[in-house]
VOTORSE-142279 format. One record per residue (C-alpha): residue number from 0; x, y, z. Coordinates in Angstrom, 3 decimals. Layout:
REM VOTORSE-142279
<node NUM, <X, Y, Z>>,
...
This chain:
REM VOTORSE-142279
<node 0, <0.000, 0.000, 0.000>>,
<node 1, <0.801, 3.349, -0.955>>,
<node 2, <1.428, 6.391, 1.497>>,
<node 3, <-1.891, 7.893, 2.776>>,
<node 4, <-1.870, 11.774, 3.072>>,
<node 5, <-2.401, 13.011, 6.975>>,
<node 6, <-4.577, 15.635, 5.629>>,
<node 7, <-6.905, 13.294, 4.103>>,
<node 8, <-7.144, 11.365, 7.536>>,
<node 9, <-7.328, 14.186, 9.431>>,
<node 10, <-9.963, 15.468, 7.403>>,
<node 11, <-12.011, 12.662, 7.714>>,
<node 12, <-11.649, 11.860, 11.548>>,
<node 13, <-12.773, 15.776, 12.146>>,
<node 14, <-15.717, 15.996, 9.837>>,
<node 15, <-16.894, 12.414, 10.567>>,
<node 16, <-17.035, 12.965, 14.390>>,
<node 17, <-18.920, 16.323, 13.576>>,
<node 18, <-20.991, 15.012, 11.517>>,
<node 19, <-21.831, 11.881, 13.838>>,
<node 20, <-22.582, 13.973, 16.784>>,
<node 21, <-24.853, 16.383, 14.730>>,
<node 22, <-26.827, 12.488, 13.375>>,
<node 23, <-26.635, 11.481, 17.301>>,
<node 24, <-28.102, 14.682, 18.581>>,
<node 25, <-30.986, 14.681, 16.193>>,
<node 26, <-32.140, 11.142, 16.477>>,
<node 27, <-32.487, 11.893, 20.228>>,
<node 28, <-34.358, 14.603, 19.857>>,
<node 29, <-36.641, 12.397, 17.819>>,
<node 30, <-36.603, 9.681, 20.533>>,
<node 31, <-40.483, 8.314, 21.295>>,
<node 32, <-41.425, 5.262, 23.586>>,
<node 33, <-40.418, 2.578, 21.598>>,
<node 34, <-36.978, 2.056, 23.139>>,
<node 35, <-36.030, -0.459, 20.709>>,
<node 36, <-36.602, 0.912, 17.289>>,
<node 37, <-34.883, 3.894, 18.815>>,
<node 38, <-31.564, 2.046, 19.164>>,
<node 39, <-31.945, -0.050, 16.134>>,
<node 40, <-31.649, 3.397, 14.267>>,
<node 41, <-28.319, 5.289, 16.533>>,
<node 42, <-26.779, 1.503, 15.782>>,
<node 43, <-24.712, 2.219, 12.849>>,
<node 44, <-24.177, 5.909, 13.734>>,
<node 45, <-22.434, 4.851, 16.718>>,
<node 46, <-19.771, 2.813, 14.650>>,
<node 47, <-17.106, 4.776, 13.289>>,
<node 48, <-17.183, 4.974, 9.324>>,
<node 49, <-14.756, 6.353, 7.017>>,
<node 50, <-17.311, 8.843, 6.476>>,
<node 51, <-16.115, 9.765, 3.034>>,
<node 52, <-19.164, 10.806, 1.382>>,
<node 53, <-20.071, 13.600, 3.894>>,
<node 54, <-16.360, 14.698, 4.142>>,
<node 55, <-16.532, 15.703, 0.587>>,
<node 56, <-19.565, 17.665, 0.922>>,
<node 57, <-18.198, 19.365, 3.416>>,
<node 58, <-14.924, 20.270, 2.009>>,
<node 59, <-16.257, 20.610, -1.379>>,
<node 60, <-18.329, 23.333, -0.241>>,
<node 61, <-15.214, 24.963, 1.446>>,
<node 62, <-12.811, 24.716, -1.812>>,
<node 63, <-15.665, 26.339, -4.127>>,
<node 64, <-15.838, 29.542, -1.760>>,
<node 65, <-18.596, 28.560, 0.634>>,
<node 66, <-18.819, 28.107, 4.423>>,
<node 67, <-18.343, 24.747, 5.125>>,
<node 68, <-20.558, 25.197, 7.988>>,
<node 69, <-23.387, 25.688, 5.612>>,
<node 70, <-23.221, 22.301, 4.394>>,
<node 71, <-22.949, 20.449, 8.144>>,
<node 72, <-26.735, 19.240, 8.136>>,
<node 73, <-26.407, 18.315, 4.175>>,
<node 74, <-23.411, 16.454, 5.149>>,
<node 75, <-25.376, 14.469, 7.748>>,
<node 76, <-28.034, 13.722, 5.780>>,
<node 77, <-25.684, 12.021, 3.360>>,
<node 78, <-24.594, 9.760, 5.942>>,
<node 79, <-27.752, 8.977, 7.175>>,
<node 80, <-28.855, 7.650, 3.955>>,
<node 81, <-25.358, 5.711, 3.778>>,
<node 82, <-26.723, 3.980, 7.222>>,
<node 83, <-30.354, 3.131, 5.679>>,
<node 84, <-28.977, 1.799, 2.420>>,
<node 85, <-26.418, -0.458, 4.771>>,
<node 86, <-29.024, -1.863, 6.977>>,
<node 87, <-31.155, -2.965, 3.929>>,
<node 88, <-27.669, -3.821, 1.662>>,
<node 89, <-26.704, -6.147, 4.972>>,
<node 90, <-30.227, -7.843, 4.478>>,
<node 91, <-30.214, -7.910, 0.756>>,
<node 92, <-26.450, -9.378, 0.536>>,
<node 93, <-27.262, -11.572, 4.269>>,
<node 94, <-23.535, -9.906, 5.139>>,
<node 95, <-22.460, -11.246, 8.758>>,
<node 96, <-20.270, -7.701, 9.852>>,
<node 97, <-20.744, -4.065, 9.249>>,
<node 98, <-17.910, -1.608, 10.509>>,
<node 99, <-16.514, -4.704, 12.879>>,
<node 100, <-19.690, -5.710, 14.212>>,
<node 101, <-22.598, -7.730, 13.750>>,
<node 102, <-24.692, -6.636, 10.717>>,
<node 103, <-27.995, -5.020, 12.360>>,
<node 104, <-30.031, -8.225, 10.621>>,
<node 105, <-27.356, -10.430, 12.514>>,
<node 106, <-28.535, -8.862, 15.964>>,
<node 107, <-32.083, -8.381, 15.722>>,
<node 108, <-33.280, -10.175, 12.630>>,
<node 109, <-34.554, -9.331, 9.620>>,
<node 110, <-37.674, -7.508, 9.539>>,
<node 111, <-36.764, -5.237, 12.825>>,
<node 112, <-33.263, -4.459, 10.677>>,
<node 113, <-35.218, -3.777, 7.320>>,
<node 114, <-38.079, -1.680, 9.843>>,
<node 115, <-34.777, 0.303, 11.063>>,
<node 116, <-33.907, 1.264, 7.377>>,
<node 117, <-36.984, 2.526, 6.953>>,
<node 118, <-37.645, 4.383, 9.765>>,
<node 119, <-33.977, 5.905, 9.053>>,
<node 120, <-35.403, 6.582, 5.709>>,
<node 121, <-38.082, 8.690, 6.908>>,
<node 122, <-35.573, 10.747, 9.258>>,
<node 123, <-33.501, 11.166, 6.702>>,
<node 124, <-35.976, 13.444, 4.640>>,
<node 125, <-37.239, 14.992, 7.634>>,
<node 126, <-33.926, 16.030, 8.776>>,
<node 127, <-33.728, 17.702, 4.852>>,
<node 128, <-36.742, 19.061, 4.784>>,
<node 129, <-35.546, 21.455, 8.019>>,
<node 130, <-32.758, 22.847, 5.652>>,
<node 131, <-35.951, 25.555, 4.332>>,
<node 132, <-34.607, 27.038, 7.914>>,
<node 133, <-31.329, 27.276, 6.571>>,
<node 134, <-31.273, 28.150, 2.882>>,
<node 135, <-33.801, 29.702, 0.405>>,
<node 136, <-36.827, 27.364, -1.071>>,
<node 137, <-35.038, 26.934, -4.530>>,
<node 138, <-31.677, 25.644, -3.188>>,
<node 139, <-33.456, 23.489, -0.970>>,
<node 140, <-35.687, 21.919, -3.668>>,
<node 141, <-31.866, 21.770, -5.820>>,
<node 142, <-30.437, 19.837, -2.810>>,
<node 143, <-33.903, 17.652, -2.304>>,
<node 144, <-33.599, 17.149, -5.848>>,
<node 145, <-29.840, 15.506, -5.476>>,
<node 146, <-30.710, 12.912, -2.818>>,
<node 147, <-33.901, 11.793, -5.056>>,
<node 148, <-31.095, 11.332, -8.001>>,
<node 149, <-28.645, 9.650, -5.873>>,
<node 150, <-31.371, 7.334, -4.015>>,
<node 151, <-32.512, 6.561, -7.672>>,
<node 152, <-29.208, 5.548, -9.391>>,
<node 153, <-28.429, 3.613, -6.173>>,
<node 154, <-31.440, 1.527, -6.431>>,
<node 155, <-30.787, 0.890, -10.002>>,
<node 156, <-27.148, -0.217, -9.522>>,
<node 157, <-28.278, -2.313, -6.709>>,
<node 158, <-30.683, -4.190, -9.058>>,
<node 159, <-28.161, -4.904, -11.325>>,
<node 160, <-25.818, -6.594, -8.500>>,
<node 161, <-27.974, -8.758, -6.609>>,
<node 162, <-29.952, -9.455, -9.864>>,
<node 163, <-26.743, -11.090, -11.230>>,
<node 164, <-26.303, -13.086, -8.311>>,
<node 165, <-30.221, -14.210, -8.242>>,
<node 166, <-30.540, -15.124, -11.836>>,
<node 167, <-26.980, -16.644, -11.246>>,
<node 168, <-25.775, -14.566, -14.358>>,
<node 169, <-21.837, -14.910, -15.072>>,
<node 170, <-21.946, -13.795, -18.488>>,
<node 171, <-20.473, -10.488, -17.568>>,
<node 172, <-18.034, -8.053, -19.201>>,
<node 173, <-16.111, -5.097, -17.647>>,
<node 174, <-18.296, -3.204, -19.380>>,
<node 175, <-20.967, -4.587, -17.153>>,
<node 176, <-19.465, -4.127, -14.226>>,
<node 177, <-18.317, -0.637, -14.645>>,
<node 178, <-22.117, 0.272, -15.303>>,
<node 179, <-23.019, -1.331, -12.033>>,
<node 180, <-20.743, 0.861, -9.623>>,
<node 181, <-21.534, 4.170, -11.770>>,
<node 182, <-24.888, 3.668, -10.507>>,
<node 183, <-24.473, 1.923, -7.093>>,
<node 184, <-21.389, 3.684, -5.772>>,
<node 185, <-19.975, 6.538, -7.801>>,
<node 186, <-23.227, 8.237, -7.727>>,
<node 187, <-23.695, 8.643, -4.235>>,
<node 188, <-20.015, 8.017, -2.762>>,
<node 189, <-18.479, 10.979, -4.822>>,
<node 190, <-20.648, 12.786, -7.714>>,
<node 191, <-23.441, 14.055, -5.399>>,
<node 192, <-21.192, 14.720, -2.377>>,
<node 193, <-19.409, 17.345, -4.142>>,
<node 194, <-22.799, 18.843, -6.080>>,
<node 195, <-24.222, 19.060, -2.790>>,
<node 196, <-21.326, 21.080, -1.846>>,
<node 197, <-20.958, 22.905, -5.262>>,
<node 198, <-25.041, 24.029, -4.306>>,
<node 199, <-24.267, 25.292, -0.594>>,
<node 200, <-21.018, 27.452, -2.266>>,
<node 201, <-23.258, 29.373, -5.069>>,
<node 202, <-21.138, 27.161, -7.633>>,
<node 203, <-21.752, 28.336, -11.582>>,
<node 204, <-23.455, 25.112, -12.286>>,
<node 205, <-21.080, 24.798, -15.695>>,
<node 206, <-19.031, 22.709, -12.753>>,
<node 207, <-21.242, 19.986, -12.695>>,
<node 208, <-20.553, 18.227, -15.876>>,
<node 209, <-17.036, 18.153, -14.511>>,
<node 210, <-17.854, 16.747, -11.379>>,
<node 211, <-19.569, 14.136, -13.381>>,
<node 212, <-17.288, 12.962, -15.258>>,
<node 213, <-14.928, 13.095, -12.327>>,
<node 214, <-16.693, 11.231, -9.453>>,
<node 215, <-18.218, 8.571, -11.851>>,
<node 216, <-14.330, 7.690, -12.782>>,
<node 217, <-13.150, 7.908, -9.281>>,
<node 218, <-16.053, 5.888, -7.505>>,
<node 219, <-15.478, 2.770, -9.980>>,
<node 220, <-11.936, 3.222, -8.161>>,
<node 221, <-13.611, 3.186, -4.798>>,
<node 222, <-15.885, 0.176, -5.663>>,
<node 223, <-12.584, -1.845, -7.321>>,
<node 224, <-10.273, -0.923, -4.030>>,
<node 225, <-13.258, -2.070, -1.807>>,
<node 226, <-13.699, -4.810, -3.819>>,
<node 227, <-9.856, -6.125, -3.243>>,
<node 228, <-9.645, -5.313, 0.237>>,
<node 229, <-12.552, -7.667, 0.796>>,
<node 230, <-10.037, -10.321, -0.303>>,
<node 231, <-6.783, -9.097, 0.997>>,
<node 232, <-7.491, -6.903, 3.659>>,
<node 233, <-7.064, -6.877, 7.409>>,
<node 234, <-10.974, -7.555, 8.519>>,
<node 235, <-10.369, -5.756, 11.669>>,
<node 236, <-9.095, -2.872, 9.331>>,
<node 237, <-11.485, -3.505, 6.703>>,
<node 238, <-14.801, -3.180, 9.506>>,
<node 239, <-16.519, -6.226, 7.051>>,
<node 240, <-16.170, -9.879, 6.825>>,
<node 241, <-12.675, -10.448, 4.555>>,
<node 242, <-13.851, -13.065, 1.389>>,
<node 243, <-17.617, -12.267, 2.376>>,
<node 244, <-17.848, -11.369, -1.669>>,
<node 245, <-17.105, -14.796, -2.079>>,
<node 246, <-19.380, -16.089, 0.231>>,
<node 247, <-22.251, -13.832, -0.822>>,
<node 248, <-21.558, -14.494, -4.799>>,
<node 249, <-20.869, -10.799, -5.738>>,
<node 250, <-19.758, -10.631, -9.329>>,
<node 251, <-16.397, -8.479, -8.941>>,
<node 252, <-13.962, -7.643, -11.289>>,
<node 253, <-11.483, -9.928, -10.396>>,
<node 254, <-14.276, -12.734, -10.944>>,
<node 255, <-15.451, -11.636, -13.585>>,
<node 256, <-11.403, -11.173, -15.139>>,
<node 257, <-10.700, -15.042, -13.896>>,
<node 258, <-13.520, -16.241, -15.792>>,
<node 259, <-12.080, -14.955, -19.063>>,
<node 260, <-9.140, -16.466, -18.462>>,
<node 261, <-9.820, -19.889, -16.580>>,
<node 262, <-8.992, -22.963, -18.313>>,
<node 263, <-12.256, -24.886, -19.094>>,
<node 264, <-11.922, -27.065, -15.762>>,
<node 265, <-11.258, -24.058, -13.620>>,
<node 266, <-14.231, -22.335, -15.264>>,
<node 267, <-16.424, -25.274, -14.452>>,
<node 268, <-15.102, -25.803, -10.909>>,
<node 269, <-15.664, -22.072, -10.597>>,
<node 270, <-19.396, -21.939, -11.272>>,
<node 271, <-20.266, -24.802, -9.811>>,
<node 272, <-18.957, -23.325, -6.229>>,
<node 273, <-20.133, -19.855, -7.248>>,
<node 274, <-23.459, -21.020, -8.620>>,
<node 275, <-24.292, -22.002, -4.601>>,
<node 276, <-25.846, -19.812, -1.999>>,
<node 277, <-23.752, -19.014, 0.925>>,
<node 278, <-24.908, -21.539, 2.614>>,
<node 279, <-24.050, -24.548, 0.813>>,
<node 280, <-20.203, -22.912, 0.169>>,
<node 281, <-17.826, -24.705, 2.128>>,
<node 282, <-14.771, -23.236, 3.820>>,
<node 283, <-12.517, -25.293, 1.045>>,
<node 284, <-14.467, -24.132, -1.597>>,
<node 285, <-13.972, -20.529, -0.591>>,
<node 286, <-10.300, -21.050, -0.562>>,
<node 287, <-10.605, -22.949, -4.185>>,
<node 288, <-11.850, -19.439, -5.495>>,
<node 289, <-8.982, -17.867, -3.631>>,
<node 290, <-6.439, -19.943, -4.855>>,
<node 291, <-7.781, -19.264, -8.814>>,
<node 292, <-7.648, -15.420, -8.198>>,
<node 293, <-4.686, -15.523, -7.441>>,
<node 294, <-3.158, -18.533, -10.610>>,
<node 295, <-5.012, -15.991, -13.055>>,
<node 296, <-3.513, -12.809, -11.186>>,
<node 297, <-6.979, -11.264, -11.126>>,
<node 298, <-6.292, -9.036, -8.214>>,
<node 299, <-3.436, -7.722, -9.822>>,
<node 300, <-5.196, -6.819, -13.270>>,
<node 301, <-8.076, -4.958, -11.089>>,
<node 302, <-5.509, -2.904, -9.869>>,
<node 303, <-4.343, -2.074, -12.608>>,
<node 304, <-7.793, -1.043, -13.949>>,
<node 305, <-7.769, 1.158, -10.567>>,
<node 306, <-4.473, 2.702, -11.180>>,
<node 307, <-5.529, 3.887, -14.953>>,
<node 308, <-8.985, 5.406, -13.758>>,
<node 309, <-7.284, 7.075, -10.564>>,
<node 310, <-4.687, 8.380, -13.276>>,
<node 311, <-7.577, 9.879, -15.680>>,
<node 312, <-9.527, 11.191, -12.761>>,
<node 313, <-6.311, 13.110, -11.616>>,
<node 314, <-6.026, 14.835, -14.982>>,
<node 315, <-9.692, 15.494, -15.089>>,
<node 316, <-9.203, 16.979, -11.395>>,
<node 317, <-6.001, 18.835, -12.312>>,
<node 318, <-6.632, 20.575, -15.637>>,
<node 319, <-10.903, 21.401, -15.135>>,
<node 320, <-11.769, 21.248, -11.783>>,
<node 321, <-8.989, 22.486, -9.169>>,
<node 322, <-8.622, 25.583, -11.246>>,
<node 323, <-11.948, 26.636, -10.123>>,
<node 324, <-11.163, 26.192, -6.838>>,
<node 325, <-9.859, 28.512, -4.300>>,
<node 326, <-6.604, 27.670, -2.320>>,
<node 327, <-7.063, 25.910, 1.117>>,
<node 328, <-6.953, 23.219, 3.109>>,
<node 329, <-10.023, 22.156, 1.377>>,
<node 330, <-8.964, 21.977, -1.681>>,
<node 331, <-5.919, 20.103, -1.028>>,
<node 332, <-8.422, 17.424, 0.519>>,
<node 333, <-8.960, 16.829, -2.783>>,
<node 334, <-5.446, 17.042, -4.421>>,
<node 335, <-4.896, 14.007, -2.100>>,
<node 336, <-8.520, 11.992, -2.402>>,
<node 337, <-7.313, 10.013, -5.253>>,
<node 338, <-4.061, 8.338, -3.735>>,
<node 339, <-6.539, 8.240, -0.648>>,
<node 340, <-8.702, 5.928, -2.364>>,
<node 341, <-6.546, 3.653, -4.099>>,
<node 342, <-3.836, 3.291, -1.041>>,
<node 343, <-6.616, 3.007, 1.753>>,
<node 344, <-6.876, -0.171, 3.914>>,
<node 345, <-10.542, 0.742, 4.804>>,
């Protein structure tokens, strides 16, 4: 791994703590009389995330001229819908950890956990809709309008993911793939961060085609790295279960790579342990998989997929976007992001 900036960790460990307290504070001053669905909801807020996504907003807002205070509340509504789409992702995928613990599902069972997603849901737009205290009716509309984009493309990507793994579809290219984590990851883990934060500043909104192009290319990166350190990481590092891809049948790019380049017996081998549901896999099996990924050195071509997209978005960063921003700390947040997300062990 690659030497993470102390800014960029920094950054995150400040604005993630804000931003938890500000989540913490406002669920309890939502608290009613049943104690239980209260807790099911401060459960994932009360584990520490990288807390990426509201970071951005944060400091995006700050390095296109804006008070980053103004986008604190935005911020935390961004990781409140992270923590809703997690509690139903944990159900949808049966995951067994979420940031080092038990997945919420794994704790109280699955309709109180999917219950808790909605009812974090429902906060979530409430705790928008009290931004018309905070900013004039047309930016908040702009900003409402974001998170019903984001909450859209998420749903769509999502489809495509667990649908592969429910039809048991392997007939995949990168192509397919890449599609997938536009929609599932890039859209909400980087593009509408940093529009949310572009709004709060007064940005010209001839930025947002840039921001585009940029996020969509660096949260494919996010989704690949995440992707390997399910494999390789350190799972008390990592906050999730290390091979749970495997175990869950997520099409990756490193499966989807060692299936274009398997021998025929491999291939079959492969599909028939893939083909099961977690809980037919075997412990031997899993390590079967492992053991192809790394004869067809599948990890290694998906980083070097990573590499050439963190490369592009640099250029894209460097040449269109950073000019347009002022100097600060902020912006060098995001001179760093990029080495941030490929190096990161999180």
């Amino acid at each position: 791994m690659g030497e993470i900036p102390k800014n960029v960790m920094e950054t995150l460990a400040r604005d993630g703590k804000l931003v938890g307290n500000i989540i913490l504070d406002f669920l309890e001053s939502r608290k009613d009389e049943t104690e239980l669905h209260h807790q099911m909801m401060q459960e994932y807020a009360k584990r520490a995330g990288k807390s990426l996504r509201p970071t951005l907003c944060i400091e995006s807002c700050g390095a296109l001229g804006g008070n980053p205070k103004d986008a604190y509340r935005v911020a935390a509504a961004l990781e409140i819908f992270q923590q809703w789409i997690l509690m139903h992702d944990d159900v949808e995928d049966d995951s067994d950890e979420r940031r080092g613990k038990p997945a919420i599902h794994k704790m109280y069972g699955v309709p109180l956990a999917v219950n808790a997603g909605d009812a974090l849901h429902i906060r979530m737009w409430e705790f928008l809709f009290e931004e018309k205290n905070s900013h004039k009716p047309a930016k908040v509309f702009e900003i409402l309008d974001e998170f019903a984009a984001m909450a859209t493309r998420c749903t769509q990507g999502q489809t495509m993911d667990v649908g592969w793994v429910s039809r048991n579809e392997w007939n995949l290219d990168y192509s397919d793939y890449l599609r997938m984590c536009e929609l599932k990851t890039a859209g909400y883990t980087f593009v509408t961060p940093v529009r949310l934060g572009a709004i709060i500043a007064n940005a010209d909104k001839s930025i947002f085609p840039i921001i585009d192009r940029l996020g969509f290319k660096i949260g494919v990166v996010f989704q690949i790295q995440d992707d390997i350190l399910n494999l390789v990481g350190e799972e008390e590092k990592y906050g999730k279960e290390i091979a749970g891809d495997l175990w869950e049948g997520k099409r990756t790019l490193m499966l989807i790579h060692l299936l274009k380049n398997a021998s025929v017996s491999d291939k079959k081998e492969f599909l028939e342990i893939m083909s099961k549901p977690r809980h037919q896999k075997t412990e031997k099996e899993i390590e079967k998989v492992l053991a192809m990924i790394k004869k067809y050195k599948s990890i290694e071509y998906a980083k070097g997929v990573a590499a050439d997209l963190s490369n592009e978005s640099k250029k894209i960063f460097n040449n269109e976007l950073a000019p347009l921003m002022k100097e600060s700390s902020h912006k060098q947040f995001f001179v760093d992001i990029a080495d941030f997300i490929i190096n990161r062990e999180v």
